[in-house]
C-alpha positions in Angstrom: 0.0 0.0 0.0 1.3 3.2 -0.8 1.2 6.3 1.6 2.4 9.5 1.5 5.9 8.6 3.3 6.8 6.4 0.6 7.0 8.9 -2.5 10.2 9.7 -4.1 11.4 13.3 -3.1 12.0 14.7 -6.7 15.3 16.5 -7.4 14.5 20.6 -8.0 16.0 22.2 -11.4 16.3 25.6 -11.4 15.4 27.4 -14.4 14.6 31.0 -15.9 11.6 29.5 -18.1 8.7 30.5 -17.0 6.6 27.1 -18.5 9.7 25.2 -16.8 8.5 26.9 -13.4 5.3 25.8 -13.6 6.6 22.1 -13.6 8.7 22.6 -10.7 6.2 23.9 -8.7 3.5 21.5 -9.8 6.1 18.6 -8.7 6.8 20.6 -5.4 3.0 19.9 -5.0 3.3 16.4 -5.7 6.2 15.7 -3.2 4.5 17.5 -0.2 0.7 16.6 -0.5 -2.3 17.5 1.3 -3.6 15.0 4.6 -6.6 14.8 1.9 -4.4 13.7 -1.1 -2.5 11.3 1.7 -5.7 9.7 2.8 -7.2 9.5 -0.8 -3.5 7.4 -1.3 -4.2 5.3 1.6 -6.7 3.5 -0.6 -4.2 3.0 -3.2 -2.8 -0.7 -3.6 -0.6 -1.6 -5.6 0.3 -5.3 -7.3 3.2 -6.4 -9.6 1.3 -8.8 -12.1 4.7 -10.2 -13.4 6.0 -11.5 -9.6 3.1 -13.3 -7.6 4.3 -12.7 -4.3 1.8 -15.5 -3.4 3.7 -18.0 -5.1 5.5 -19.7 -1.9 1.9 -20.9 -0.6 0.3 -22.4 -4.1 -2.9 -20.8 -3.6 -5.7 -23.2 -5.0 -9.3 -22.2 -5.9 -11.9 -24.9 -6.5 -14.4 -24.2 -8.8 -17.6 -26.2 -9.1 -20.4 -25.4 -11.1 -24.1 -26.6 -9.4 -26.6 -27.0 -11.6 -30.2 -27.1 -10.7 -29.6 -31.3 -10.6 -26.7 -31.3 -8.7 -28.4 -29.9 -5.8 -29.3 -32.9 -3.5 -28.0 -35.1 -0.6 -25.3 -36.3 -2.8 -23.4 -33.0 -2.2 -23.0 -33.2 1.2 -20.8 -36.3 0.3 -18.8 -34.0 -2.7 -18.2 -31.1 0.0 -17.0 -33.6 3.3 -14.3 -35.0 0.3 -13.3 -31.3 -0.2 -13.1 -30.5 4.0 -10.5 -33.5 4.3 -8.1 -32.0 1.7 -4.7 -31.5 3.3 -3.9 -28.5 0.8 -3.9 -25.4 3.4 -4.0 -22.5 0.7 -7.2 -23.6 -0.8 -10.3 -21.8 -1.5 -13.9 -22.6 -2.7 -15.9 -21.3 -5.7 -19.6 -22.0 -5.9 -22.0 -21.2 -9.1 -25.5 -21.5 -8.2 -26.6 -21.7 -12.4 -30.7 -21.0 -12.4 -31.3 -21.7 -9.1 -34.6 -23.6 -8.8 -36.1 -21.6 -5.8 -34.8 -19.1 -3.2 -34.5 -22.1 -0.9 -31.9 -23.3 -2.9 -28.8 -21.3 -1.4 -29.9 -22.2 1.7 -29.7 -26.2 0.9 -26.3 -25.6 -0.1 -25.0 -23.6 3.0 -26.7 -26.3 5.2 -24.4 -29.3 3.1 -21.7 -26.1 3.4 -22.3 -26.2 7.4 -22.9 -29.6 8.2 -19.8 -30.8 6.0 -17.5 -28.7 8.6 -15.7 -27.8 5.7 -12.2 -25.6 6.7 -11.9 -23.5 3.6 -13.3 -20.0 2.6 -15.9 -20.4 0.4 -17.4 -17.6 -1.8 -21.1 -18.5 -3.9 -22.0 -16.9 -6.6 -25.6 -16.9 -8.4 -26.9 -16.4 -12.0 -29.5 -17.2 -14.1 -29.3 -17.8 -17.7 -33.3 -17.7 -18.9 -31.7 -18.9 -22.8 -29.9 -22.0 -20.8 -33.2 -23.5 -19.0 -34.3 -26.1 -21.3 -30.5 -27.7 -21.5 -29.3 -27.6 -17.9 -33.1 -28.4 -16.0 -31.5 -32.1 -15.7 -29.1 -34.1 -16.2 -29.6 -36.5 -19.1 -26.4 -38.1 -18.6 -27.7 -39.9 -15.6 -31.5 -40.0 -16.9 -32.7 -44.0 -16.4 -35.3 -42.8 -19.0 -32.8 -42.7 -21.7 -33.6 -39.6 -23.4 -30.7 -37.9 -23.8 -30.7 -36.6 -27.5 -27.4 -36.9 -29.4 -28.2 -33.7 -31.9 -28.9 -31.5 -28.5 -25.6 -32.3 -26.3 -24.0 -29.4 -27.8 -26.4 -26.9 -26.5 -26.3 -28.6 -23.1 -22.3 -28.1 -23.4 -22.4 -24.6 -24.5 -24.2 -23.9 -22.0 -22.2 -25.4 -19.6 -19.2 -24.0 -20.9 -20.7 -20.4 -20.5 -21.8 -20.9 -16.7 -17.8 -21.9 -16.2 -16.6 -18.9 -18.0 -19.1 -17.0 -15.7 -17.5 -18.3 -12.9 -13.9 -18.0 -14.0 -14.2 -14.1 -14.8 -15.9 -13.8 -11.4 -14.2 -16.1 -9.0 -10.3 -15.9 -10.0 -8.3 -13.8 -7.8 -4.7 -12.3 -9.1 -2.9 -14.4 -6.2 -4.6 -17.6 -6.9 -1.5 -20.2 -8.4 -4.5 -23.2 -9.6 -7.6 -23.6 -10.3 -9.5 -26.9 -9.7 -12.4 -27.5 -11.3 -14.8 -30.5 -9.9 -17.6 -32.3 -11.2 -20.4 -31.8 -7.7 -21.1 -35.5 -8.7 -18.3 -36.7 -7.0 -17.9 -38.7 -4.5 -14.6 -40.3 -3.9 -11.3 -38.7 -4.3 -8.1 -38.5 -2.4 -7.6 -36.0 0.8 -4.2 -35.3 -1.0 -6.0 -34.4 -4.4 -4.5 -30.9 -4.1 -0.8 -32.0 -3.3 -0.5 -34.2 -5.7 -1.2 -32.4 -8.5 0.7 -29.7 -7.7 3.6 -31.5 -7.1 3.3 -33.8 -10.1 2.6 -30.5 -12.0 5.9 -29.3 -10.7 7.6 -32.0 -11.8 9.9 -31.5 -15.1 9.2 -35.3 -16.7 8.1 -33.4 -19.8 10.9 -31.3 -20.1 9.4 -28.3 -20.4 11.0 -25.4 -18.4 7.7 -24.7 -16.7 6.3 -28.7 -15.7 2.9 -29.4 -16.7 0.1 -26.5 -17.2 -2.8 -28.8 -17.7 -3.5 -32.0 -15.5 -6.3 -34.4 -15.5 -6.9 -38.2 -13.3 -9.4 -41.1 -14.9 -12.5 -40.5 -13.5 -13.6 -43.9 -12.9 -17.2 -45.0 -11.7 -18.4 -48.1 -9.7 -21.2 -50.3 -11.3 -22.5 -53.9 -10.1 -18.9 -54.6 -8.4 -17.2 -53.3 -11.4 -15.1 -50.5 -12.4 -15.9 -48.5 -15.3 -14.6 -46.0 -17.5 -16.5 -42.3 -16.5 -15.0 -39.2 -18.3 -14.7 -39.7 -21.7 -13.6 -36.2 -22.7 -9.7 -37.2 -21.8 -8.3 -38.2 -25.1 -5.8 -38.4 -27.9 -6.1 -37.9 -31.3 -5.2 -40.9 -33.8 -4.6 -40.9 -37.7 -8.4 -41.7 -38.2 -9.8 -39.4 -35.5 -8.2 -36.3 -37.5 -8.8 -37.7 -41.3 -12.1 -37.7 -40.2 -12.1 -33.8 -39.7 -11.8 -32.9 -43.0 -14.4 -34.5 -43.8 -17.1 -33.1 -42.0 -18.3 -29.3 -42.0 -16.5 -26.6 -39.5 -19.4 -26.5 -37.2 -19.6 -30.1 -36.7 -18.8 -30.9 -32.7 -17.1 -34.2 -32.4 -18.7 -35.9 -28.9 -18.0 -39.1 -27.2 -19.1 -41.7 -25.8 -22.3 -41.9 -28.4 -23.1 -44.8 -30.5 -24.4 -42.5 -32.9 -20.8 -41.3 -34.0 -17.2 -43.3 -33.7 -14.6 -40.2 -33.1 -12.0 -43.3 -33.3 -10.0 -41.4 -30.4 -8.0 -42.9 -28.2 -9.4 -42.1 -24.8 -7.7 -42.3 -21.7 -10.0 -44.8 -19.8 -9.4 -47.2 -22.3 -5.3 -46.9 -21.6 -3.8 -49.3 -19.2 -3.4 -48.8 -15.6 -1.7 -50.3 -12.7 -3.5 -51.3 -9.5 -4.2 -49.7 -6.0 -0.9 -50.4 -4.7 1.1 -48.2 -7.4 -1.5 -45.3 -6.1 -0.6 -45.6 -2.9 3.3 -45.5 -4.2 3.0 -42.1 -6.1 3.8 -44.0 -9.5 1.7 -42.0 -11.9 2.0 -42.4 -15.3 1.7 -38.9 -17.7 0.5 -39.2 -20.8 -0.4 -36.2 -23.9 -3.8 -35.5 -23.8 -5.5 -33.5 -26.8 -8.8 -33.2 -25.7 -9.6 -32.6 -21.7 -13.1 -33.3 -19.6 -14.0 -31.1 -16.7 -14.8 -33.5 -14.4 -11.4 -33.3 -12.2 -9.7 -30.4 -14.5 -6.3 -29.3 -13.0 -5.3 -25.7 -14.6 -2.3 -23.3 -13.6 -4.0 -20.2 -13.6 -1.7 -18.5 -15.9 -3.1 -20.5 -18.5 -6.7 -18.9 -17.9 -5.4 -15.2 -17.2 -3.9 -15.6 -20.6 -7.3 -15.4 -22.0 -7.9 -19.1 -22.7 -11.3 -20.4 -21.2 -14.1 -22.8 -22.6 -15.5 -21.6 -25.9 -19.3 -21.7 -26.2 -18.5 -21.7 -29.9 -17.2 -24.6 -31.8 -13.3 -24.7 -31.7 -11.6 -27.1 -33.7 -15.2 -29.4 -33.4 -15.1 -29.4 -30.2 -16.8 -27.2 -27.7 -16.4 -26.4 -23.3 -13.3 -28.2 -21.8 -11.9 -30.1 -25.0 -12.0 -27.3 -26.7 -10.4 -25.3 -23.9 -7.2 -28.4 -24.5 -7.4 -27.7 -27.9 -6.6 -24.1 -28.0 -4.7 -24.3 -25.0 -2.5 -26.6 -27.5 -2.2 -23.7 -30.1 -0.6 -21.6 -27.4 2.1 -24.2 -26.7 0.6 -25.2 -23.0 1.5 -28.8 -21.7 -1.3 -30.8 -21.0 -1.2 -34.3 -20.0 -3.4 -37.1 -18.4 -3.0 -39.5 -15.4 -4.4 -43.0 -16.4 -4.0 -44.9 -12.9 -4.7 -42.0 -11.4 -8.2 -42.7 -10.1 -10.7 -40.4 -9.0 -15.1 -42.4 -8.8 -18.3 -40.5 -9.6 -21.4 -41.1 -7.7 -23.5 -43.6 -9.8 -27.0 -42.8 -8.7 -28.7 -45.0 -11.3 -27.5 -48.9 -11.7 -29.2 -50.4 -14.3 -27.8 -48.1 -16.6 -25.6 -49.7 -19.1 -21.6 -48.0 -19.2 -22.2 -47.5 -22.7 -24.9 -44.8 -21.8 -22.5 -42.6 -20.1 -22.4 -40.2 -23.2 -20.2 -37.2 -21.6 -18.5 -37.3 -18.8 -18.4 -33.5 -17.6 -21.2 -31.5 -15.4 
């Protein structure tokens, strides 16, 4: 903070210009100011963008979009997760998108409350009238079937939009991460936090920097088995990118639909290594080209550079993979943890795996 103690005393020339007098005295004024000019600097902050002086504590914020679905008794579970984290610089960011009712905010400060979660927690509201038919429920989990391939990319515009929303609001110029979280969640580490950071400081890729972009396998838990969840974690292969120039530049690649093969490689189809190698800290990075938003780990450089989740289709893709995909074009490192396991709630057993058509919010 600046006060009036800590201006520079200016060095006096002497000259017989009259216009040259003027600036002396003007400056004279400036070195010796009034107790109102004094207070008025009082106010005055002042923050080098180019050093974050915050960088010795990696400050984290989560971000977590709740849509009107994801308000129920399964997010008590997602926010006791979030109070055992051993990360002590974190913070929480809440989107309330279309709240249902005015109740609503209180439902979530009760889960907030009875959770004891540790961690300041700031919640934001907004309502999107254009974005009520595509984000009333989620069709990803609907036993009904009737999730409709042609509409998913409205539902992830949308969603993409009510992230963006939150990002602009919710990122703070100390903050080192951001941590964005399905509310679906229900099982994840307590040293989530730690261990990306570290394995994001880690140099395996040679970069000068470590990794910018970081994502686990969100796995999910059906009749004793585990499953592939999140989709959206990916690599490209020699069909997967023939097959864009063949299609027109509007057309959004999605998967997990029987409707369209991307022929991608995706991450929770790639090997992984049991429990135990977990429980060792033996994680396996692999390039990623496309990225879900499920568990998305992002140094927040990467977002105050100006890249966030287009709305718009970006290289046929739209929200989080097309956030991977330009984040590519600026040279960002973004890789993938394949026995790195994270589980969604799974509300709804008797449907199938292959009925898990995206695998973000």
């Amino acid at each position: 903070m600046c006060t009036g103690d800590d201006i520079i005393q200016p060095t006096i020339f002497h000259s017989t210009n009259s216009s040259d007098g003027m600036i002396v005295d003007m400056v004279k004024q400036l070195s010796s100011p009034s107790p109102q000019s004094q207070q008025q600097l009082q106010k005055v902050t002042f923050q080098n963008l180019n050093d974050n002086d915050n960088k010795g504590e990696q400050t984290v914020v989560v971000m977590v979009v709740l849509p009107p679905w994801a308000i129920g008794s399964s997010l008590q579970v997602f926010f006791k997760q979030l109070a055992q984290q051993t990360h002590p610089h974190t913070r929480l960011a809440l989107l309330l998108l279309n709240p249902p009712s005015p109740t609503t905010l209180y439902t979530v400060r009760y889960y907030l409350t009875s959770s004891r979660i540790h961690m300041p927690v700031d919640v934001y509201t907004k309502t999107y009238d254009s974005m009520t038919p595509w984000i009333a429920q989620d069709n990803h989990h609907d036993s009904s079937r009737n999730a409709i391939y042609e509409l998913e990319p409205l539902r992830k515009s949308a969603m993409a939009r009510a992230k963006n929303f939150l990002l602009q609001s919710a990122l703070d110029p100390l903050d080192n991460y951001v941590l964005w979280l399905d509310p679906l969640l229900d099982q994840f580490p307590t040293t989530l936090i730690t261990d990306f950071i570290d394995l994001c400081e880690q140099d395996n890729s040679k970069s000068d920097h470590g990794v910018d972009i970081l994502v686990p396998n969100t796995m999910i838990r059906k009749d004793g088995q585990e499953w592939g969840y999140d989709r959206s974690n990916w690599q490209e292969t020699t069909m997967s990118r023939s097959l864009q120039d063949t299609v027109p530049n509007d057309f959004v690649f999605m998967e997990g639909w029987w409707e369209y093969d991307t022929h991608r490689f995706l991450m929770v189809d790639m090997l992984t290594n049991g429990p135990e190698d977990q429980k060792k800290m033996d994680f396996t990075k692999v390039p990623l080209d496309g990225v879900g938003s499920t568990c998305l780990f992002v140094k927040a450089e990467v977002h105050r550079s100006g890249l966030n989740f287009p709305a718009y289709p970006y290289q046929h893709q739209l929200d989080s993979e097309a956030f991977a995909k330009a984040a590519q074009v600026e040279g960002y490192i973004i890789r993938g943890l394949p026995n790195y396991k994270i589980y969604h709630s799974n509300d709804d057993d008797d449907t199938s795996v292959t009925d898990d058509n995206d695998d973000e919010i």
